[in-house]
Legacy VTK file of the C-alpha trace (Angstrom):
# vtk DataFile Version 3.0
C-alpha trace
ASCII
DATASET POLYDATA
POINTS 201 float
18.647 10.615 2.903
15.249 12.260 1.330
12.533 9.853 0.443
11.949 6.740 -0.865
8.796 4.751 -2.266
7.301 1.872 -4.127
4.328 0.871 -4.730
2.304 -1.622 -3.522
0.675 -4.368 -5.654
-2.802 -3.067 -5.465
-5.356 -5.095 -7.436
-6.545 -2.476 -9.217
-9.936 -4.286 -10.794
-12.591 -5.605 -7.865
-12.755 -9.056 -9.487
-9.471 -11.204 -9.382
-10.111 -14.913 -11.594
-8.551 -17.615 -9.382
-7.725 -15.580 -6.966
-10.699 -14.394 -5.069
-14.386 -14.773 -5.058
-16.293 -13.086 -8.247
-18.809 -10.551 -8.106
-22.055 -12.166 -8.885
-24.926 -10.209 -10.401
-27.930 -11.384 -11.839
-29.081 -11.178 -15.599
-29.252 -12.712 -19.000
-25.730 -10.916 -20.336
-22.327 -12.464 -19.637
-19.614 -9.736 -18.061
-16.738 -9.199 -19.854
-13.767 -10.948 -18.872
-10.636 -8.695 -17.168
-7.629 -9.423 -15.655
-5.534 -6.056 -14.654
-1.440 -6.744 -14.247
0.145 -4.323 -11.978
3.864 -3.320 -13.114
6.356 -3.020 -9.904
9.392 -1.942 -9.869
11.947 -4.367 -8.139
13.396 -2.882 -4.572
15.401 0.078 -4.456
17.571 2.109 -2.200
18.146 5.522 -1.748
21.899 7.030 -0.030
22.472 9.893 1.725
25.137 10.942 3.754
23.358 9.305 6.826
22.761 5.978 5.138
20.257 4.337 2.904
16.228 3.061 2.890
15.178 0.009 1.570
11.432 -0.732 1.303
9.999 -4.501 0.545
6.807 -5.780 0.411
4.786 -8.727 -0.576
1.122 -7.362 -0.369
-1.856 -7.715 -2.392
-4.820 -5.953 -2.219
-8.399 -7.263 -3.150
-11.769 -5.693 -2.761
-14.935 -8.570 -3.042
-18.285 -8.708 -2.206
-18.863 -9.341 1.454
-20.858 -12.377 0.642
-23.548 -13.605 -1.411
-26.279 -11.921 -1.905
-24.312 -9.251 0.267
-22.552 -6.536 -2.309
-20.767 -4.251 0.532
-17.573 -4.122 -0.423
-14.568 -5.737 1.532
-10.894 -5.205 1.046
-8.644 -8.497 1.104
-4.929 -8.300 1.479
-2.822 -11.644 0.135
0.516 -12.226 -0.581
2.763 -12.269 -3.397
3.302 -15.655 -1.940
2.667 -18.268 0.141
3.770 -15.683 2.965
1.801 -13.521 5.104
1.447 -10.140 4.143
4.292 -7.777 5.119
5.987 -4.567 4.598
9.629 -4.178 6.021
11.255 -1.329 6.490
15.209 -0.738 6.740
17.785 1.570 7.180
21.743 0.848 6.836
23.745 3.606 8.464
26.822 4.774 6.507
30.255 5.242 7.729
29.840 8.421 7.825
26.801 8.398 9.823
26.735 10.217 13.328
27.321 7.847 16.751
23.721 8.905 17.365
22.137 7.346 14.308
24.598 4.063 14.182
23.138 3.444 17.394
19.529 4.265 17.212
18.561 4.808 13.881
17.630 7.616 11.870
13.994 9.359 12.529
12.052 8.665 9.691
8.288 8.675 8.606
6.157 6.086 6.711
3.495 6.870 5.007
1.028 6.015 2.393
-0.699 7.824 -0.568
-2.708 6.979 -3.650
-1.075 7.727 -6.921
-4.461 8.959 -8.609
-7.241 10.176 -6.601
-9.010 7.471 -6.505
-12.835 8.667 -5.745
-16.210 6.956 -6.069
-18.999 9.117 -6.035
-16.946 11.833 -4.233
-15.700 9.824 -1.491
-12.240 8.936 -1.496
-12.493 4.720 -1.319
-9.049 4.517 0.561
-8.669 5.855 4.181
-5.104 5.457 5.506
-3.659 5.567 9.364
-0.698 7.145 8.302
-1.313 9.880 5.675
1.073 12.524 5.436
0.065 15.776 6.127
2.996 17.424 4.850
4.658 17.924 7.951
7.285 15.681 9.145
6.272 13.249 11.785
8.420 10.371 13.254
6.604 7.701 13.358
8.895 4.505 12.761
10.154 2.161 15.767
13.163 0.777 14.259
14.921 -2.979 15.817
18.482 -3.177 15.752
19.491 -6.454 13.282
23.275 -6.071 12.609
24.691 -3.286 10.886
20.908 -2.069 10.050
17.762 -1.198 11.129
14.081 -2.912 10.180
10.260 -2.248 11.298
8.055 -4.813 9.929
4.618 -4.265 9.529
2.432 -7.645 9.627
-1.062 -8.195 8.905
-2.431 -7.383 11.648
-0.867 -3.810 11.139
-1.802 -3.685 7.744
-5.551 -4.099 8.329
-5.342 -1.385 10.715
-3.425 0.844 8.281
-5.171 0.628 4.999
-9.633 0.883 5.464
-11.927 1.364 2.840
-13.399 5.186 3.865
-17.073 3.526 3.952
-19.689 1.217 3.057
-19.394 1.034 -0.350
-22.514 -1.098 -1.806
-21.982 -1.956 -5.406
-25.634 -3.526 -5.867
-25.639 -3.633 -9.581
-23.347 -3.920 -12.351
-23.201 -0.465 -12.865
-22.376 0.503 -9.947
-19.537 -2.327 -9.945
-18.286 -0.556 -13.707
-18.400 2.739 -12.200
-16.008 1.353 -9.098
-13.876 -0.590 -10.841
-12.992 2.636 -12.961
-12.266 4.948 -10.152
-9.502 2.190 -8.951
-7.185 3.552 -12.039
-4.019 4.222 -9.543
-1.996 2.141 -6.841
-1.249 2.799 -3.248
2.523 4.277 -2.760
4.189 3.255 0.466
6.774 6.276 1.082
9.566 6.635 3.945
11.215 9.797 3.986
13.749 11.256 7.049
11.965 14.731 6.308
14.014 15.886 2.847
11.605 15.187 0.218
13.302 14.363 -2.987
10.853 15.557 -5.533
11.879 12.855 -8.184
10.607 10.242 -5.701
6.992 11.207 -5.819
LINES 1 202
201 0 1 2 3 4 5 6 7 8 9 10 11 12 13 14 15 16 17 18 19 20 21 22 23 24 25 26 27 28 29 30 31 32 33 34 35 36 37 38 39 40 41 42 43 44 45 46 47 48 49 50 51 52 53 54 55 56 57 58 59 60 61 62 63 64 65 66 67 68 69 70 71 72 73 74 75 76 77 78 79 80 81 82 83 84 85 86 87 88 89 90 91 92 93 94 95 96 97 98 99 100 101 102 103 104 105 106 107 108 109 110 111 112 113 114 115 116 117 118 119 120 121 122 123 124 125 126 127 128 129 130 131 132 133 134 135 136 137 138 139 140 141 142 143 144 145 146 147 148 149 150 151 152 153 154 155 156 157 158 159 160 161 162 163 164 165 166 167 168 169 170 171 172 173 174 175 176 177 178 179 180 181 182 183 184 185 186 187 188 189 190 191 192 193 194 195 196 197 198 199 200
């Protein structure tokens, strides 16, 4: 089985045009117009002699000002689209599977990570409920649906998984440069049975 991962869509600049709210800042100069793209791959699977993972996902992530006049930042989680935010889990059982595993599921861990350490001012800006620690830990609840397995994470779940570490106030442009640069990575969402495959990240 080993591992498998994507990556979430994470908004990697603070300020999203047409999306969500801009960071205003006073001052006579105009701020330079950005717009980041992230590049996903499309969902995967990964076989073993157990079975095989599949990961999906529609989330965005977004970090704005709280309000205005207010520059603690916030994190906002969208859609791809006109959904609410998700991440589904699943895991098809081979033939070959044991009884125990056709009828259950396999033990398996989720888990997110940052694919760049993504610091500002020496604090990471990411804090996650489910790191991994190295150490396998079951931590998935898996529903019967046919011939498969799912967990599905809603919102709900996601805003309890994924915090910023702190109050991070970005009162002045260049603090808002300096933050902006320190988001140069994505979040990975990874689900592994314990046998990390090393290719997988």
């Amino acid at each position: 089985m080993r591992k498998l991962s994507i990556l979430v869509a994470l908004i990697l600049c603070v300020t999203i045009g047409g999306v969500y709210a801009t960071w205003s800042y006073p001052g006579a100069d105009v701020a330079d117009g950005h717009h980041e793209v992230v590049v996903e791959l499309e969902q995967a699977t990964l076989g073993g002699s157990s079975g095989s993972y599949a990961i999906e996902s529609n989330l965005r992530i977004g970090i704005d000002q709280t309000g205005v006049g207010d520059y603690s930042a916030k994190l906002l989680f969208q859609s791809a689209n006109s959904d609410d935010p998700y991440i589904k889990l699943t895991f098809t059982p081979s033939d070959l599977a044991p009884d125990d595993v056709k009828a259950n599921g396999l033990d398996s861990e989720f888990y997110l990570v940052t694919t760049t350490d993504m610091q500002y001012n020496g604090d990471d800006i990411f804090t996650f409920s489910n790191p991994s620690d190295g150490t396998f830990t079951k931590n998935v609840t898996w529903t019967k649906e046919g011939n498969s397995f799912t967990c599905t994470y809603n919102l709900a779940d996601i805003e309890e998984m994924i915090t910023l570490s702190k109050d991070f106030v970005l009162d002045t442009k260049a603090k808002y440069d300096e933050f902006s640069a320190a988001l140069a990575g994505n979040i990975k969402l990874c689900l592994t049975d314990g046998t990390v495959n090393s290719s997988q990240g």
